[in-house]
C-alpha positions in Angstrom: -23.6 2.8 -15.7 -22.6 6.2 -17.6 -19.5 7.4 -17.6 -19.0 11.3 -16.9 -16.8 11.5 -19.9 -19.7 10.4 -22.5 -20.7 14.5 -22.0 -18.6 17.5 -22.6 -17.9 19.7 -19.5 -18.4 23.2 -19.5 -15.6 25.7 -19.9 -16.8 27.2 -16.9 -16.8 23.9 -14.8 -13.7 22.6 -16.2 -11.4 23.7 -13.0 -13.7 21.7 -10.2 -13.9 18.9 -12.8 -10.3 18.6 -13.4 -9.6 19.3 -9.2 -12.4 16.6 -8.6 -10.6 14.0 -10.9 -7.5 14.5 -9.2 -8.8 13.9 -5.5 -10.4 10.9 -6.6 -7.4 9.5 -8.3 -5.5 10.3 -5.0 -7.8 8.5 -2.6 -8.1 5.7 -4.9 -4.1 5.3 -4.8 -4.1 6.3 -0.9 -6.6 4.0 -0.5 -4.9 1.1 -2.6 -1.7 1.7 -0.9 -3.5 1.4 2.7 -5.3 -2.0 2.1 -1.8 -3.7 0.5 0.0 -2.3 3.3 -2.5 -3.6 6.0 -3.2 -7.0 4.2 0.6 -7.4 4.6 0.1 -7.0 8.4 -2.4 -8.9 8.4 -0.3 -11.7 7.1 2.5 -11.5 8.9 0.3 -11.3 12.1 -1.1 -14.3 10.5 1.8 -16.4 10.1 3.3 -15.3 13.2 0.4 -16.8 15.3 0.2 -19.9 13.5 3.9 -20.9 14.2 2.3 -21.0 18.2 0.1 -24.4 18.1 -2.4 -22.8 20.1 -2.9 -19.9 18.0 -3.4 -21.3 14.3 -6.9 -21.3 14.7 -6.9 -18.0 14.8 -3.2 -17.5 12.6 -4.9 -19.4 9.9 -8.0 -17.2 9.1 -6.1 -13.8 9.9 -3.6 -14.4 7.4 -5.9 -15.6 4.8 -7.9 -12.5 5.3 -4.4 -10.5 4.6 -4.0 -12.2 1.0 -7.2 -11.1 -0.1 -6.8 -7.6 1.2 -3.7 -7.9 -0.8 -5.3 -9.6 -3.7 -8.2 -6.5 -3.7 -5.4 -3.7 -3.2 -3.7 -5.2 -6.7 -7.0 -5.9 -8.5 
């Protein structure tokens, strides 16, 4: 996979380059920040419905899927 850096950019194109690189570096921390945020949740949920008997079947998976949220959103 190339990188967009291995060529030069244009003096002309240089202000869209430089405003693209910023909105993707935003989304890319929005989006980190979103999946920690809801793979906390997620465990919390989790390990709330586990303490119920009757619920860890369902506790047990949902908090699970939380960590690796939060494992992908650090990663």
């Amino acid at each position: 996979m190339t990188d967009s850096t291995d060529k030069p950019i244009p003096l002309l194109l240089w202000p869209f380059y430089a405003i693209w690189r910023l909105l993707t570096f935003i989304l890319s921390v929005v989006g980190r920040l979103l999946c920690s945020i809801l793979g906390i949740a997620l465990m919390v949920a989790g390990v709330i419905i586990t303490m119920s008997v009757v619920g860890a079947p369902l506790g047990i998976p949902l908090a699970s899927l939380g960590f690796l949220l939060l494992i992908r959103a650090l990663f």
